[in-house]
C-alpha positions as CSV (number, residue, x, y, z in Angstrom):
1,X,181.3,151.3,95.1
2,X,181.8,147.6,95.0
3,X,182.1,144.5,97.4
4,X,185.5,142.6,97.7
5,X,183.1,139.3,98.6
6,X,181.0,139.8,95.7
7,X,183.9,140.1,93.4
8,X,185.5,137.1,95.1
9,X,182.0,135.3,94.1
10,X,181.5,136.2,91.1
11,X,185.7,135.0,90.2
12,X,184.8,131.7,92.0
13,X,181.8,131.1,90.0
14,X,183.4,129.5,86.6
15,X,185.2,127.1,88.5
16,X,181.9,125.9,90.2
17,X,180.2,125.4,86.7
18,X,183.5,123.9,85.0
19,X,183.2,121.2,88.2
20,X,179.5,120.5,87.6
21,X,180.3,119.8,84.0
22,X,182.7,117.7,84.7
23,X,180.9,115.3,87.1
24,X,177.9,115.2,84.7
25,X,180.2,114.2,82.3
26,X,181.2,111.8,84.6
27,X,178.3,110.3,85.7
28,X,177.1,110.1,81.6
29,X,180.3,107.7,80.9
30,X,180.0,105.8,83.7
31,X,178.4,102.3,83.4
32,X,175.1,101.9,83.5
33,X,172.8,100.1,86.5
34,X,171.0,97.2,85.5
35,X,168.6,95.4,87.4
36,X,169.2,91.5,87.3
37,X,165.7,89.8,86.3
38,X,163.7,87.9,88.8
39,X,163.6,84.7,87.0
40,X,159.6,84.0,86.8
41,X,156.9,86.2,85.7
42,X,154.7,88.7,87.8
43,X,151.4,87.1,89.0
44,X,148.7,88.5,87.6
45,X,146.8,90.5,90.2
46,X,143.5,88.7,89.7
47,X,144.9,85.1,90.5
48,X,143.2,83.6,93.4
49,X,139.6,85.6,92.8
50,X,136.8,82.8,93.4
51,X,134.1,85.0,92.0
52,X,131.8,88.1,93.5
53,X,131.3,88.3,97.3
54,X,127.6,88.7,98.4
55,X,126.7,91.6,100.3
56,X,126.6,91.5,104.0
57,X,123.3,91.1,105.8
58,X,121.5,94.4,106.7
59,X,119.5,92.9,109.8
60,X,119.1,90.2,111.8
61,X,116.2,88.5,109.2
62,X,118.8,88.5,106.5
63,X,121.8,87.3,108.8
64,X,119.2,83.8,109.7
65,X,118.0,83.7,106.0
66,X,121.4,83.2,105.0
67,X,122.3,80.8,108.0
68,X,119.7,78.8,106.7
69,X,120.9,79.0,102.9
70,X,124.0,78.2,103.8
71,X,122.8,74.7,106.1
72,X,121.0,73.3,102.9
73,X,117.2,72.0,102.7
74,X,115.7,71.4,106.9
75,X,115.9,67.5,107.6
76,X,112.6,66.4,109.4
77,X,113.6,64.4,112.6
78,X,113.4,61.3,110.9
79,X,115.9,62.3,108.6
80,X,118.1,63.4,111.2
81,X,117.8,60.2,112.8
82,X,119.1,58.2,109.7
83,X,121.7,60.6,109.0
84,X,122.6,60.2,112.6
85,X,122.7,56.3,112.6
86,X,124.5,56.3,108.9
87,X,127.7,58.5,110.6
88,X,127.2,56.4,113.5
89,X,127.6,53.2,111.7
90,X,130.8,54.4,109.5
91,X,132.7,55.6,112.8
92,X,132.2,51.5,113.7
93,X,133.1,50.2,110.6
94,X,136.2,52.7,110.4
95,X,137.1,51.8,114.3
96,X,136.5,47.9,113.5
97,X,138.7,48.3,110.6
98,X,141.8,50.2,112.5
99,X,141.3,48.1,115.4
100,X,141.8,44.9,112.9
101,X,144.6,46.3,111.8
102,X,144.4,47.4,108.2
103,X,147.1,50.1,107.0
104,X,144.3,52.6,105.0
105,X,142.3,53.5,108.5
106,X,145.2,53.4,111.4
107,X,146.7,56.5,112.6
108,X,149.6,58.0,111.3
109,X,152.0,56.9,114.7
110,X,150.7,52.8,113.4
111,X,151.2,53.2,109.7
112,X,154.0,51.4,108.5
113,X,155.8,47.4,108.3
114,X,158.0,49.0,110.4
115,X,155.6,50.2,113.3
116,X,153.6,46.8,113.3
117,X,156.8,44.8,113.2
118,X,157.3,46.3,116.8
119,X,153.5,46.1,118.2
120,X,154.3,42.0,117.0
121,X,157.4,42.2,119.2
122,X,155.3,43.5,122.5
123,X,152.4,41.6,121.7
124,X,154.4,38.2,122.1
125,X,156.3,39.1,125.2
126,X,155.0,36.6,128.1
127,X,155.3,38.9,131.2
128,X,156.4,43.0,131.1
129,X,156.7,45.2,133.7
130,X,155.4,48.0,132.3
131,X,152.3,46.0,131.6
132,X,151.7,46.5,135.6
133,X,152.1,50.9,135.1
134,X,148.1,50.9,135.1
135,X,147.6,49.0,137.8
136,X,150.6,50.7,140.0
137,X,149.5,54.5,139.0
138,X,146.0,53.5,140.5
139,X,147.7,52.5,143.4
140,X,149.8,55.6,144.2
141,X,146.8,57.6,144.0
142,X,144.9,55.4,146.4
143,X,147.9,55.8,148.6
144,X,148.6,59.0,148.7
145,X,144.8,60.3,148.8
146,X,142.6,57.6,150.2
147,X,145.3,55.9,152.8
148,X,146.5,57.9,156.2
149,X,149.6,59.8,156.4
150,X,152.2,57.2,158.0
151,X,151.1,54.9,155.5
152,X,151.4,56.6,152.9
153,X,154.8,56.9,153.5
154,X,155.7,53.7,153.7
155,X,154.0,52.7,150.8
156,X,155.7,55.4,148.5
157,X,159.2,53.9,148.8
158,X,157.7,50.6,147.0
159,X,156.4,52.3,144.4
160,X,159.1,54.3,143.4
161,X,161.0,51.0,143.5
162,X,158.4,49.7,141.2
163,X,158.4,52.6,139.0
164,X,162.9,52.4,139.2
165,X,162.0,48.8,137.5
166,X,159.5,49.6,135.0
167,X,161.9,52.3,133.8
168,X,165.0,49.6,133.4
169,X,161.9,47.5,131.5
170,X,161.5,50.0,129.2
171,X,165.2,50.6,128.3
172,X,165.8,46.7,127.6
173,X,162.6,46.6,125.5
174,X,164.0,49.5,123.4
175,X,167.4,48.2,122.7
176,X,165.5,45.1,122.0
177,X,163.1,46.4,119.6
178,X,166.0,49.0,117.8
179,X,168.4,45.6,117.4
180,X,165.8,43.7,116.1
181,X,164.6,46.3,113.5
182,X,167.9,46.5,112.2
183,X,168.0,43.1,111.5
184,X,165.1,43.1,109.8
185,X,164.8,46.6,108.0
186,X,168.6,47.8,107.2
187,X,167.0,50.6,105.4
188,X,165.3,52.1,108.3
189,X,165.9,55.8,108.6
190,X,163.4,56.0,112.1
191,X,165.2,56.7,115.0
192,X,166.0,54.4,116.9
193,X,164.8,56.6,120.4
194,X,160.6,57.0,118.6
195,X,161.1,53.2,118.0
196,X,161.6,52.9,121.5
197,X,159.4,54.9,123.3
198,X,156.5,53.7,121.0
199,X,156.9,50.2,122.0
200,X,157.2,51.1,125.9
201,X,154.0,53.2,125.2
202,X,152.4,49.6,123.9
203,X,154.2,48.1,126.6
204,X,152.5,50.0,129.4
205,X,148.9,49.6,127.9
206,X,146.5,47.0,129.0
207,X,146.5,44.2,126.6
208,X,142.7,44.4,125.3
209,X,143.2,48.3,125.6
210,X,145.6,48.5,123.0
211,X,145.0,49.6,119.5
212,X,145.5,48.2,117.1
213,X,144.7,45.1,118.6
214,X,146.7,42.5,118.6
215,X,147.7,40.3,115.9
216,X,149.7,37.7,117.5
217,X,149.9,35.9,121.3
218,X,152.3,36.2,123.8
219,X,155.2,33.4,123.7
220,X,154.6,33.5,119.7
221,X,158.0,33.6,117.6
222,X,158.1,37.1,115.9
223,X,160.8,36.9,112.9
């Protein structure tokens, strides 16, 4: 006796095979994927290898052994002394050098014509308000802490007067400073608002406080 499903399957089983023949066929014509190239070689896998690595230490004896391998020869105190007074006596010589001004040993915020063109500028200025921010921070804090309550608030509405002033100081002093590099650098690319803010952080510094020092009196003509 037979099964009207199997027959069914078994009729619908060429057309099954024909279709599978006929997408492999397909898929054999049909262009083939290429992976574009990277454009530079692979990197070796043993780039960057400095050598073997030495074991680590097993105990404590072997962890101090290698401390001391690794600090070099022991000085005696002596030698530790003159070492001490040799790194002593380049931090001087590099401070006295940065504090005369020369472009090798000043920080990277001084380093530039640009930058000592505008420590000129607040240098030579006879009188500046924000030359007084010191001296009136001090203040406040001896007013609000060490003075009594009603005085201190009296003696806040002065300040923040002060402070009001100081502020307008520093915006002249920027447009001053911007205008003036112009002038004399057309090829700056600094903005104008670092240019600014560096010389009202000069500005605000006690004269023999500031570093570099300066390199020119106040009332002197700055070109």
């Amino acid at each position: 006796m037979s099964l009207l499903g199997r027959k069914k399957a078994k009729a619908d089983a060429p057309e099954t095979v024909e279709l599978t023949e006929s997408s492999a066929v397909e898929e054999s014509t049909a262009t083939p994927r290429v992976t574009p190239p990277k454009g530079r070689p692979t990197p070796k896998r043993d780039q960057g290898r400095r050598g073997p690595v030495a074991p680590a230490p097993q105990n404590m004896s072997e962890a101090r052994a290698r401390r001391k391998q690794l600090k070099g020869p022991k000085l005696s105190k002596e030698e530790r002394k003159v070492a001490r007074m040799q790194r002593r006596a380049q931090m001087d010589d590099r401070r006295s050098r940065m504090m005369a001004g020369e472009e090798k040993y000043l920080l990277p915020r001084d380093q530039g014509p640009v930058r000592r063109y505008v420590r000129d500028i607040v240098d030579s200025r006879r009188f500046s308000l924000l030359g007084l921010f010191m001296w009136a921070a001090l203040a406040m804090l001896m007013i609000m802490f060490a003075m009594p309550q009603q005085f201190a608030v009296w003696g806040s509405t002065p300040m923040l007067a002060l402070m009001l002033l100081m502020l307008g100081d520093a915006l002249v002093l920027g447009r001053n400073v911007s205008r003036r590099v112009d002038e004399k650098f057309p090829d700056n690319t600094e903005r104008k608002f670092r240019l600014g803010l560096y010389a009202a952080g000069r500005a605000s510094q006690l004269r023999k406080m500031r570093a570099p020092k300066p390199m020119v009196n106040r009332g002197d003509v700055i070109d």
